[in-house]
mmCIF file of the N, C-alpha and C atoms, coordinates in Angstrom:
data_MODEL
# 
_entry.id   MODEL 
# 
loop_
_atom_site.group_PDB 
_atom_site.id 
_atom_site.type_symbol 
_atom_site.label_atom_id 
_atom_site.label_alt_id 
_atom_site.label_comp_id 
_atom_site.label_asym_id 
_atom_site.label_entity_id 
_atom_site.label_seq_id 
_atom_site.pdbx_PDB_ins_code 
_atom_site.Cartn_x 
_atom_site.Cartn_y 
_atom_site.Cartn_z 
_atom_site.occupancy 
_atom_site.B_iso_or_equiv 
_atom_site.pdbx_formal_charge 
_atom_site.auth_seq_id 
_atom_site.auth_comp_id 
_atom_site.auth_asym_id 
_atom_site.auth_atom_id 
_atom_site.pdbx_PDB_model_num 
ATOM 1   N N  . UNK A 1 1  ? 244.952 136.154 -9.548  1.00 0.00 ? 1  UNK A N  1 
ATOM 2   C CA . UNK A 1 1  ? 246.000 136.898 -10.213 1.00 0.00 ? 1  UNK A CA 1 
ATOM 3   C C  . UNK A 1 1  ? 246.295 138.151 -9.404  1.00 0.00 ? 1  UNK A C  1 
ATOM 4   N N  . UNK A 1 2  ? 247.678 138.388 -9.300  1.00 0.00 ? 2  UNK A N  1 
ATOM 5   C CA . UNK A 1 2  ? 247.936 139.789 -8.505  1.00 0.00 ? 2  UNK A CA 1 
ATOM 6   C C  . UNK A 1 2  ? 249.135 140.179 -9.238  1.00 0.00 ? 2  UNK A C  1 
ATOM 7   N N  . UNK A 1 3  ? 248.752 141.921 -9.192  1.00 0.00 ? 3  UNK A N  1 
ATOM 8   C CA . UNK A 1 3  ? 249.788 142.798 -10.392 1.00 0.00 ? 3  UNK A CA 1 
ATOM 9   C C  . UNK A 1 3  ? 250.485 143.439 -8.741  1.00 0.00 ? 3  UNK A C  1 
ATOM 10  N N  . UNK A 1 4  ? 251.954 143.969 -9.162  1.00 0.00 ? 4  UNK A N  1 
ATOM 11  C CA . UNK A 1 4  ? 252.596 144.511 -8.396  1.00 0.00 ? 4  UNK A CA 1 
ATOM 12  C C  . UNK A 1 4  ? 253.611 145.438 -9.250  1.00 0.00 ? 4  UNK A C  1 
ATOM 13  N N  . UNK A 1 5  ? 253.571 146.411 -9.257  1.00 0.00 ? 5  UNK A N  1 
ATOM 14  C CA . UNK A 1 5  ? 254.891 147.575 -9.282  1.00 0.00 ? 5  UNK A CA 1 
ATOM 15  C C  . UNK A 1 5  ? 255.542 147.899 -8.540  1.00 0.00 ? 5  UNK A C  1 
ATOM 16  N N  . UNK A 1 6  ? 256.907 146.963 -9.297  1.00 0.00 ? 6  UNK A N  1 
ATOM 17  C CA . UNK A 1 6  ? 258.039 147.026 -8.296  1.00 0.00 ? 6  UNK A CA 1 
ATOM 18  C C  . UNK A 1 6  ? 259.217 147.970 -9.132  1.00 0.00 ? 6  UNK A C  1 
ATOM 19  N N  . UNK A 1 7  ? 260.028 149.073 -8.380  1.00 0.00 ? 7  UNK A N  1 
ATOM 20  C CA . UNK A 1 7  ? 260.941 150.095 -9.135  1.00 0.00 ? 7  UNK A CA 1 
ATOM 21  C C  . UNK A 1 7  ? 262.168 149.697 -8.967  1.00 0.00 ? 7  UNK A C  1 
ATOM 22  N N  . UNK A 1 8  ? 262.837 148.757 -7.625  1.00 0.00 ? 8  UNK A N  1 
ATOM 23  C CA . UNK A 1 8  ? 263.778 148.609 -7.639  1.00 0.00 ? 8  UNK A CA 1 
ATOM 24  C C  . UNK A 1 8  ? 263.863 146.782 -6.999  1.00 0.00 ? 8  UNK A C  1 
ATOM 25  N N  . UNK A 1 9  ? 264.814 146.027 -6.543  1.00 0.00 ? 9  UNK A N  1 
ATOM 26  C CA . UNK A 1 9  ? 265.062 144.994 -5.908  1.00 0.00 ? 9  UNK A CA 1 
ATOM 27  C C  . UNK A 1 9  ? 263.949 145.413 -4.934  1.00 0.00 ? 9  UNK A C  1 
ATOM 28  N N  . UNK A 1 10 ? 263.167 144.165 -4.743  1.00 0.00 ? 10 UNK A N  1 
ATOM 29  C CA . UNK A 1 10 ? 262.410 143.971 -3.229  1.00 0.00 ? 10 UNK A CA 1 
ATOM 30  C C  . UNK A 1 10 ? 261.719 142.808 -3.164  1.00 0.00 ? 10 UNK A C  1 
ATOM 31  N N  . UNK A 1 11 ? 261.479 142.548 -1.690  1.00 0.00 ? 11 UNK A N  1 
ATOM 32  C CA . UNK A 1 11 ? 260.811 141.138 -1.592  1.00 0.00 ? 11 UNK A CA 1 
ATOM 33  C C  . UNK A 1 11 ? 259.453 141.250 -1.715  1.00 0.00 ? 11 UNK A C  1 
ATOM 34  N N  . UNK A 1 12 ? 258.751 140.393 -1.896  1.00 0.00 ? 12 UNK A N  1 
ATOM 35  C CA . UNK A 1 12 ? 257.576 140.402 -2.434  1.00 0.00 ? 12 UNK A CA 1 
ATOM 36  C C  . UNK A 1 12 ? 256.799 139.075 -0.971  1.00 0.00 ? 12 UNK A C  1 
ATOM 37  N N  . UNK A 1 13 ? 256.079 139.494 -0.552  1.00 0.00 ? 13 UNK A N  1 
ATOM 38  C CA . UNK A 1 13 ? 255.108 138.463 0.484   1.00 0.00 ? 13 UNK A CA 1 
ATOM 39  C C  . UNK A 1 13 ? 253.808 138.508 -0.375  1.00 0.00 ? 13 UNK A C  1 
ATOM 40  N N  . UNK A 1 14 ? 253.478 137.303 -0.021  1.00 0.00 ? 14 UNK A N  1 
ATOM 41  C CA . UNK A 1 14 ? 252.138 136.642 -0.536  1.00 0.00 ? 14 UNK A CA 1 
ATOM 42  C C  . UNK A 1 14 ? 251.636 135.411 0.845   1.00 0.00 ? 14 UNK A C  1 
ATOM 43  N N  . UNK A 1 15 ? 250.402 136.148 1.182   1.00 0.00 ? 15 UNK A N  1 
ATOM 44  C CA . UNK A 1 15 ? 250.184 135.318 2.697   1.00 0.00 ? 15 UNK A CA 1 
ATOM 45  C C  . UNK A 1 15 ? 248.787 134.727 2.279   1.00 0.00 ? 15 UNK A C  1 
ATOM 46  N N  . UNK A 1 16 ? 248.443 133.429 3.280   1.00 0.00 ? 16 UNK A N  1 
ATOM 47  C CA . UNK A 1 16 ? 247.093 132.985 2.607   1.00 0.00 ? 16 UNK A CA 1 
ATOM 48  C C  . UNK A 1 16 ? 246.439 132.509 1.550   1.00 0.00 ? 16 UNK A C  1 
ATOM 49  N N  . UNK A 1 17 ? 247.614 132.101 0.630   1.00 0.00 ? 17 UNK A N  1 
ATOM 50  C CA . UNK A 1 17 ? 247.362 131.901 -0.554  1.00 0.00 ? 17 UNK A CA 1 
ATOM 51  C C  . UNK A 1 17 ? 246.801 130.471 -0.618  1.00 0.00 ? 17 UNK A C  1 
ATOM 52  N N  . UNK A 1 18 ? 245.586 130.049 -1.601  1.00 0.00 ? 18 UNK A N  1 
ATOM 53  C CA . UNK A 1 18 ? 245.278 128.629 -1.198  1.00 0.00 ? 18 UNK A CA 1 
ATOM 54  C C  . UNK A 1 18 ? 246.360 127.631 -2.049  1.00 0.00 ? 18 UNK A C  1 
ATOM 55  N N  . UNK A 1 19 ? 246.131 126.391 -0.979  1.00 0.00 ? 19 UNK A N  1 
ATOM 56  C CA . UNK A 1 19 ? 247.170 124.850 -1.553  1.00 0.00 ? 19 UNK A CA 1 
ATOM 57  C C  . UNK A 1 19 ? 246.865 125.388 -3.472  1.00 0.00 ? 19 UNK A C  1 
ATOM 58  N N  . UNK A 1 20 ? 248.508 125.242 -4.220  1.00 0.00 ? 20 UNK A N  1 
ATOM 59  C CA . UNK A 1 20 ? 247.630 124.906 -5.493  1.00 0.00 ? 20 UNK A CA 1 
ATOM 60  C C  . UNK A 1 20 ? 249.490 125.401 -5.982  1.00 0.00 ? 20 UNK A C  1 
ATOM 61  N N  . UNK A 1 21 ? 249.731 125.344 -7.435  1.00 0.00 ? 21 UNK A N  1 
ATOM 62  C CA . UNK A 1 21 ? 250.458 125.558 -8.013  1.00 0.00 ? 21 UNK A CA 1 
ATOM 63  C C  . UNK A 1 21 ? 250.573 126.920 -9.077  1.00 0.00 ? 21 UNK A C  1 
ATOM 64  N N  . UNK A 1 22 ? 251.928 127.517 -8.524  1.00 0.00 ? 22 UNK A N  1 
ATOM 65  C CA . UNK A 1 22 ? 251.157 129.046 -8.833  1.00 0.00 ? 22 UNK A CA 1 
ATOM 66  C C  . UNK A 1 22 ? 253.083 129.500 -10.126 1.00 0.00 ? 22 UNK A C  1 
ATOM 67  N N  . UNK A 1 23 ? 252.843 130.299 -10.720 1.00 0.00 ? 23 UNK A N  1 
ATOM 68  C CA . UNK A 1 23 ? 253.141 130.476 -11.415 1.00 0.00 ? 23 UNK A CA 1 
ATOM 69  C C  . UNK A 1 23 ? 253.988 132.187 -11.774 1.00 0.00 ? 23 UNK A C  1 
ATOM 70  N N  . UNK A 1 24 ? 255.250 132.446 -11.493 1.00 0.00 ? 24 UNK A N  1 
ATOM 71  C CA . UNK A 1 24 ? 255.618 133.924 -11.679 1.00 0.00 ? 24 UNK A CA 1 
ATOM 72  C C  . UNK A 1 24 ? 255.896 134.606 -13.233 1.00 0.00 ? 24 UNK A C  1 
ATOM 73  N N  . UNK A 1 25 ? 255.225 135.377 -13.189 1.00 0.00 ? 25 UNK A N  1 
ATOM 74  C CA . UNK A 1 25 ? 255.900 136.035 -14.140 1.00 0.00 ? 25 UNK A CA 1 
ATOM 75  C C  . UNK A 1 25 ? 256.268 137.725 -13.959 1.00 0.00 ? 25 UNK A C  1 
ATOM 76  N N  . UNK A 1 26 ? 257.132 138.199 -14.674 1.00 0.00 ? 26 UNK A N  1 
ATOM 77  C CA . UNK A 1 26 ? 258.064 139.681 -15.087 1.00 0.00 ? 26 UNK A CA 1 
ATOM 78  C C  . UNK A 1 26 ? 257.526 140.401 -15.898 1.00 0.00 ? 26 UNK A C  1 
ATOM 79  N N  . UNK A 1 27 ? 256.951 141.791 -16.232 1.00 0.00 ? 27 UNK A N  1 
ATOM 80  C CA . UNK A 1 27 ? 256.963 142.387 -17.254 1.00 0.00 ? 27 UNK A CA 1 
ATOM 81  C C  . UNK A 1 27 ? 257.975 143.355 -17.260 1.00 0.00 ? 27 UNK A C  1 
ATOM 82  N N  . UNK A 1 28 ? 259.148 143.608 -17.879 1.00 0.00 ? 28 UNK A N  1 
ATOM 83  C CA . UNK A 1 28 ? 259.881 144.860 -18.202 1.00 0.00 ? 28 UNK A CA 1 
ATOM 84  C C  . UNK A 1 28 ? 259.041 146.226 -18.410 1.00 0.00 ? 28 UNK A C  1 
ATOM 85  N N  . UNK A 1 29 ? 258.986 147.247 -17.828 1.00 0.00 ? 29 UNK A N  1 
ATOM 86  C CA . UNK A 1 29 ? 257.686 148.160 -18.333 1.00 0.00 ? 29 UNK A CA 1 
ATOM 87  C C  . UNK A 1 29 ? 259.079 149.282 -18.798 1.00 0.00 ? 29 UNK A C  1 
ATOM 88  N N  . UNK A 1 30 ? 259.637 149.276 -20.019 1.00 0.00 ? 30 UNK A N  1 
ATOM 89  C CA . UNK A 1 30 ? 260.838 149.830 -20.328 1.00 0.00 ? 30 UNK A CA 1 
ATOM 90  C C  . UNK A 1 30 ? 260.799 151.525 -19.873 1.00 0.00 ? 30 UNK A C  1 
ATOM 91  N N  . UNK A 1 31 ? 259.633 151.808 -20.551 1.00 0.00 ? 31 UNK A N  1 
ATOM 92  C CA . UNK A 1 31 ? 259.242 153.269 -21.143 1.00 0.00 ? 31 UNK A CA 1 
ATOM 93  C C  . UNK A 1 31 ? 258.050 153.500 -19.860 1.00 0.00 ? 31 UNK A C  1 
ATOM 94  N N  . UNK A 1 32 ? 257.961 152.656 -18.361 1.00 0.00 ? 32 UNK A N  1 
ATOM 95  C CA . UNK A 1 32 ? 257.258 153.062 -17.218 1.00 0.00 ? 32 UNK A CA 1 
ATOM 96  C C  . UNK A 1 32 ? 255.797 153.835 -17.574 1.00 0.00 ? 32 UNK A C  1 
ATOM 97  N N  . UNK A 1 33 ? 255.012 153.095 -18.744 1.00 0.00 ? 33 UNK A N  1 
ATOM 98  C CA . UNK A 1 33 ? 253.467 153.382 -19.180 1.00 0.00 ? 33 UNK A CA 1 
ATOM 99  C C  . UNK A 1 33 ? 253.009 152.383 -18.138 1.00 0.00 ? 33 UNK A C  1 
ATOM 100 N N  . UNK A 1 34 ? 253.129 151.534 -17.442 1.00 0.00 ? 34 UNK A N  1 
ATOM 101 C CA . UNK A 1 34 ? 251.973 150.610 -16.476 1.00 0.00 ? 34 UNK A CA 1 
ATOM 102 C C  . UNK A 1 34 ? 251.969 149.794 -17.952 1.00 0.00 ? 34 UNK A C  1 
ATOM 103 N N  . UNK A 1 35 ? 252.217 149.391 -18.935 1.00 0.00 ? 35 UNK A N  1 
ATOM 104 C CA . UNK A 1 35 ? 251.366 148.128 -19.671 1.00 0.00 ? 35 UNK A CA 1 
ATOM 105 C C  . UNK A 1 35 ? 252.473 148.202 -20.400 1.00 0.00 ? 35 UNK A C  1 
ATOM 106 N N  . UNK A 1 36 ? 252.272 146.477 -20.791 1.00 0.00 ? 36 UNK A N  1 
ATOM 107 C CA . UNK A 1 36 ? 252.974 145.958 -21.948 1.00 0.00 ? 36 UNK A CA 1 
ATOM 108 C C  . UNK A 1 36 ? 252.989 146.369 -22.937 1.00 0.00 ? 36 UNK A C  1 
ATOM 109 N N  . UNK A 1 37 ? 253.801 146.499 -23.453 1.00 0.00 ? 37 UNK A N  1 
ATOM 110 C CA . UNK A 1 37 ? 253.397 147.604 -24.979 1.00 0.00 ? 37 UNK A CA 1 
ATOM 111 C C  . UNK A 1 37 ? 254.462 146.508 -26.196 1.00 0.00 ? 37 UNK A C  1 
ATOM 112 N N  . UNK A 1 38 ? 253.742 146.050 -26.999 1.00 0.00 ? 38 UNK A N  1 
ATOM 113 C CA . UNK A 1 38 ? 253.990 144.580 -28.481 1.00 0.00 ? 38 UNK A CA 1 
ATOM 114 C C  . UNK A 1 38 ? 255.118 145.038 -29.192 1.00 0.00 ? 38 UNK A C  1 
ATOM 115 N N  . UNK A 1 39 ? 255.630 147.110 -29.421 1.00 0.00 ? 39 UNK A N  1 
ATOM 116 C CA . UNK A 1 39 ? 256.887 147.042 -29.895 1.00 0.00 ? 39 UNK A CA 1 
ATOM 117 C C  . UNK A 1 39 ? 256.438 147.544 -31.375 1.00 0.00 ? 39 UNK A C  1 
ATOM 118 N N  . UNK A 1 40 ? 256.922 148.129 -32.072 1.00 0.00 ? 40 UNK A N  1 
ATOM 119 C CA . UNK A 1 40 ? 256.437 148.434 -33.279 1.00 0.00 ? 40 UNK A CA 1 
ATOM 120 C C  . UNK A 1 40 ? 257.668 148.246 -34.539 1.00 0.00 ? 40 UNK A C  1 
ATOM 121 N N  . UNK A 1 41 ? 257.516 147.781 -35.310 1.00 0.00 ? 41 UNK A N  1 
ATOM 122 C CA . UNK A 1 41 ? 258.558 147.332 -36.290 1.00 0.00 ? 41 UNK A CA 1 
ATOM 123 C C  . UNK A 1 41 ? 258.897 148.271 -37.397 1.00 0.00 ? 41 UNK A C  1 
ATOM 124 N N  . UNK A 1 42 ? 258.005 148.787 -37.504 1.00 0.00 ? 42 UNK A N  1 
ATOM 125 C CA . UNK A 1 42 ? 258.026 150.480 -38.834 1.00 0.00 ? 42 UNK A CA 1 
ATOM 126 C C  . UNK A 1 42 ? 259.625 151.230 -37.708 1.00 0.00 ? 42 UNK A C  1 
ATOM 127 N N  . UNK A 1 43 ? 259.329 151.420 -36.376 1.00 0.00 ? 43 UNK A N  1 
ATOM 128 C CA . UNK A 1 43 ? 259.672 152.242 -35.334 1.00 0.00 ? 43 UNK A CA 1 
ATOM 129 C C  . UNK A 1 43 ? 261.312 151.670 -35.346 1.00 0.00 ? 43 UNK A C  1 
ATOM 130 N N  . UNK A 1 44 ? 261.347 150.088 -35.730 1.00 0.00 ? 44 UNK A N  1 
ATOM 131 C CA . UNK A 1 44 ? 262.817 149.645 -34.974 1.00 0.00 ? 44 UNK A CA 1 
ATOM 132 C C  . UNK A 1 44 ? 261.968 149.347 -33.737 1.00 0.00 ? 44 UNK A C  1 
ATOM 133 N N  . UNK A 1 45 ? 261.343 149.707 -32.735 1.00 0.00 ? 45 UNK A N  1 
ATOM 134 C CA . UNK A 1 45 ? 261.219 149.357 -31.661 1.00 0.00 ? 45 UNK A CA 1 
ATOM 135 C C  . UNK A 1 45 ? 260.893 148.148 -31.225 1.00 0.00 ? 45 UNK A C  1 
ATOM 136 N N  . UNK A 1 46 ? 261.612 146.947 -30.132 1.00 0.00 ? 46 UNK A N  1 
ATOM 137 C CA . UNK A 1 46 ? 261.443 145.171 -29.619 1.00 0.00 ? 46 UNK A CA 1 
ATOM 138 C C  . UNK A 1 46 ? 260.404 145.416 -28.595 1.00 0.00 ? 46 UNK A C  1 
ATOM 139 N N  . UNK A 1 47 ? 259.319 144.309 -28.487 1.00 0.00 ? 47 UNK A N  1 
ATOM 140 C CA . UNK A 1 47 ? 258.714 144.258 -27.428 1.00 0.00 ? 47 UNK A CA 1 
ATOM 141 C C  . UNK A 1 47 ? 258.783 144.411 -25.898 1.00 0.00 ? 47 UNK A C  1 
ATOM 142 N N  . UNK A 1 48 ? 258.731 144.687 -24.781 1.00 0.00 ? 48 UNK A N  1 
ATOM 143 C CA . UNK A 1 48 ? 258.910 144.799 -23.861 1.00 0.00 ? 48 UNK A CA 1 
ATOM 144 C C  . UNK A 1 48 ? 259.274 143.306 -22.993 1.00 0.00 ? 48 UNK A C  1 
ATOM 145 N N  . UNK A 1 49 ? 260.287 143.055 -22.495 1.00 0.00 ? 49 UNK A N  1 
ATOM 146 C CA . UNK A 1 49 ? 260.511 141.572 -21.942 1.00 0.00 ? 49 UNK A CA 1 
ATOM 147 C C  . UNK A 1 49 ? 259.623 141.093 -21.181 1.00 0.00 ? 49 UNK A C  1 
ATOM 148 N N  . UNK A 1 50 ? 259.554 139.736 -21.281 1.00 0.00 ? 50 UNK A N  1 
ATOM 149 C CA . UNK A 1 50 ? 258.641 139.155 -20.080 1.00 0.00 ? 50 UNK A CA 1 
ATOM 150 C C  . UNK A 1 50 ? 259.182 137.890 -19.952 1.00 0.00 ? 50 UNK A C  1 
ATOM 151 N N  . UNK A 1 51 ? 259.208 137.824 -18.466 1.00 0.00 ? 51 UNK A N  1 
ATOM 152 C CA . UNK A 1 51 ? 260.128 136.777 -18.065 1.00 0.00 ? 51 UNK A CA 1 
ATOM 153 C C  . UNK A 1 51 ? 259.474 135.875 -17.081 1.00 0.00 ? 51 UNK A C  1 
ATOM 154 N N  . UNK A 1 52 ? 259.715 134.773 -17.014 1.00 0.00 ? 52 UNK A N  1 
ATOM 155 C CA . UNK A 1 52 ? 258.555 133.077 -16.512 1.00 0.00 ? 52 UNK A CA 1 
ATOM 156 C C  . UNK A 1 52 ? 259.726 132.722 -15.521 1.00 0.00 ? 52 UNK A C  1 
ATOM 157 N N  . UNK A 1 53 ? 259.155 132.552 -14.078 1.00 0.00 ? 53 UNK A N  1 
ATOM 158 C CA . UNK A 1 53 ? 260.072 131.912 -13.315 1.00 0.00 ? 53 UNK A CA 1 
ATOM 159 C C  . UNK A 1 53 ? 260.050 130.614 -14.061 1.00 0.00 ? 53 UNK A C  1 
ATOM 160 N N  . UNK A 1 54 ? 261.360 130.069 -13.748 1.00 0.00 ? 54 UNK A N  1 
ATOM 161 C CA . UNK A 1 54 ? 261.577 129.054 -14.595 1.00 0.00 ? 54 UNK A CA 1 
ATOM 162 C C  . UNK A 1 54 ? 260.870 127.383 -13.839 1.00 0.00 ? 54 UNK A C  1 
ATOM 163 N N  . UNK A 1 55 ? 259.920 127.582 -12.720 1.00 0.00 ? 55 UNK A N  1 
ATOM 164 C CA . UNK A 1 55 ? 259.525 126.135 -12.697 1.00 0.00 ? 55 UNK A CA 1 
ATOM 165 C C  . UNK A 1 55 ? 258.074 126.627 -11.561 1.00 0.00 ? 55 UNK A C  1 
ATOM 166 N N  . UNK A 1 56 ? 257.338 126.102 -11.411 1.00 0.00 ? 56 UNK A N  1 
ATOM 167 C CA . UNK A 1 56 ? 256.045 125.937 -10.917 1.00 0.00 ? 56 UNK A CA 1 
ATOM 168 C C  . UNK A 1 56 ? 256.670 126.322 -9.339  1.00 0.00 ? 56 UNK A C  1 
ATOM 169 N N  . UNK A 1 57 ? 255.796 126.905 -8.460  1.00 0.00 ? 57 UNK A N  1 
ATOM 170 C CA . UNK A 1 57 ? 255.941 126.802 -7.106  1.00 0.00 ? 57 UNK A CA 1 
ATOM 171 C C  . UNK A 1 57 ? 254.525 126.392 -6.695  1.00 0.00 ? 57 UNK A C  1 
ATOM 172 N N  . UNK A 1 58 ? 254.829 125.423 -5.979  1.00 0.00 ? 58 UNK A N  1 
ATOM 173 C CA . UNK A 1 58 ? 253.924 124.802 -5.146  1.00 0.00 ? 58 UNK A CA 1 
ATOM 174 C C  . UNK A 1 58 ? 253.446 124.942 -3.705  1.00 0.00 ? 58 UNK A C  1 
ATOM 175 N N  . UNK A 1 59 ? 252.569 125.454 -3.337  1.00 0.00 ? 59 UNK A N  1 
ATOM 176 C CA . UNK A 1 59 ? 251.896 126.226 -2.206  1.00 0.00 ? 59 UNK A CA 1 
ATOM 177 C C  . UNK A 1 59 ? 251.328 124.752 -1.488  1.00 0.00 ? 59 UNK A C  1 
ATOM 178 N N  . UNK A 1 60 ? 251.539 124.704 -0.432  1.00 0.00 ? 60 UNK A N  1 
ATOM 179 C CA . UNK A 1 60 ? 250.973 123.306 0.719   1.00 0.00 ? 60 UNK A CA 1 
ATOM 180 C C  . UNK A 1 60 ? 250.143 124.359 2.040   1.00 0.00 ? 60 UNK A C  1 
ATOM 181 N N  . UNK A 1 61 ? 249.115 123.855 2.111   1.00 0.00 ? 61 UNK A N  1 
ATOM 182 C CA . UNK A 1 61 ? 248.421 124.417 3.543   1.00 0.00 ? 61 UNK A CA 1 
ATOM 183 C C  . UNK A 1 61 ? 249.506 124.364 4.443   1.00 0.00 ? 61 UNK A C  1 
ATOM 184 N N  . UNK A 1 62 ? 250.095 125.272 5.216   1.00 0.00 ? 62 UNK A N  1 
ATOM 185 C CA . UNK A 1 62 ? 250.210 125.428 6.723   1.00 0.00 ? 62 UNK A CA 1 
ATOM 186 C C  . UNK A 1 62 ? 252.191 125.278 6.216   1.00 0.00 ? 62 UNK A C  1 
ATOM 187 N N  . UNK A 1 63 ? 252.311 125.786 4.997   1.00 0.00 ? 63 UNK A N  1 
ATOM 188 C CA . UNK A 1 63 ? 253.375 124.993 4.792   1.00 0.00 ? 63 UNK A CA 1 
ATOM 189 C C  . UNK A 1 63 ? 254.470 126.945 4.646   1.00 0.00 ? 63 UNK A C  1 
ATOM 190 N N  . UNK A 1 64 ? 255.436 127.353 4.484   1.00 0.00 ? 64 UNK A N  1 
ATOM 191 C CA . UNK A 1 64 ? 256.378 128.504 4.253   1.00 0.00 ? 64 UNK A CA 1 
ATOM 192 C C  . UNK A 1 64 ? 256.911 128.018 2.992   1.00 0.00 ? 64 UNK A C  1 
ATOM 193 N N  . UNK A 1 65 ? 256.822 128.883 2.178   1.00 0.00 ? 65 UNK A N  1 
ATOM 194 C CA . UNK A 1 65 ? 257.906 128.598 0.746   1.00 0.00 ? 65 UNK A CA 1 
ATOM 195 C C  . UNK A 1 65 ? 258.401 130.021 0.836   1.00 0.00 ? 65 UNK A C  1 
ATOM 196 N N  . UNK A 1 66 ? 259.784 129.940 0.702   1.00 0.00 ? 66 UNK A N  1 
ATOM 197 C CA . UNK A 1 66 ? 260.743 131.017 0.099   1.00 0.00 ? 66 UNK A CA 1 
ATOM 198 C C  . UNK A 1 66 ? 261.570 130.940 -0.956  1.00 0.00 ? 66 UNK A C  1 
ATOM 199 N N  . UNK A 1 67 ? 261.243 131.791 -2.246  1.00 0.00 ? 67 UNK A N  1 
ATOM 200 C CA . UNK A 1 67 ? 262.015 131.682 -3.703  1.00 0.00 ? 67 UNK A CA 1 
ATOM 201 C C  . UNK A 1 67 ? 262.499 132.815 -3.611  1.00 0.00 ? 67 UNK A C  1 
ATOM 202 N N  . UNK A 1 68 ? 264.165 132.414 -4.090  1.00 0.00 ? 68 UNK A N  1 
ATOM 203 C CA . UNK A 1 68 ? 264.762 133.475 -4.774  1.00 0.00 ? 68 UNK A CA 1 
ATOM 204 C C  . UNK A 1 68 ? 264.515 133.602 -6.635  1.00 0.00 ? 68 UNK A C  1 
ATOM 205 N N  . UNK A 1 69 ? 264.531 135.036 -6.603  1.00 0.00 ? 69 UNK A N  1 
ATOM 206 C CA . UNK A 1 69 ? 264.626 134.881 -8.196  1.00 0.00 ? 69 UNK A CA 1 
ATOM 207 C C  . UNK A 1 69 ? 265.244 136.419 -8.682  1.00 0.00 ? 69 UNK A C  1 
ATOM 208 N N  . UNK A 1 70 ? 266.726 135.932 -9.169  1.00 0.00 ? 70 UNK A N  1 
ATOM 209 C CA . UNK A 1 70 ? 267.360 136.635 -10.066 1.00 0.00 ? 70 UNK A CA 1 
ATOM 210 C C  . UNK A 1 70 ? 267.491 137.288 -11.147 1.00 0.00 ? 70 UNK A C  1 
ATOM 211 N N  . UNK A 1 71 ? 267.063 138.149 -11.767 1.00 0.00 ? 71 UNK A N  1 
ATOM 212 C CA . UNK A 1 71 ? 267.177 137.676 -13.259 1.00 0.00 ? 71 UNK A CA 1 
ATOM 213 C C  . UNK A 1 71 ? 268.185 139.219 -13.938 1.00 0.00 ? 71 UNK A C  1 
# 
């Protein structure tokens, strides 16, 4: 597992990673505390988004994968 804080658009490298099927996800950090924060309902306040690349990427020995992801 690897955490990254990112502030604006940027590419992200991941080198060495072993063969296997790996998985992205997003946290919105709205209010910039470093953590997810569940949102409080007394408050009005919605949970913080979290967003799932939408399909598995698959890592091959000796192999280059490049994903875009929009959101």
């Amino acid at each position: 597992m690897d955490e990254r804080i990112i502030t604006n658009s940027e590419k992200l490298k991941y080198e060495y990673l072993s063969p296997a099927k790996y998985q992205l996800k997003v946290i919105e950090d709205a209010n910039s505390n470093k953590k997810w924060d569940t949102g409080n309902i007394l408050q009005k306040i919605q949970p913080e988004k979290v967003l799932l690349y939408p399909k598995l990427i698959e890592i091959r020995a000796n192999w280059d994968v490049v994903e875009d992801w929009h959101w």
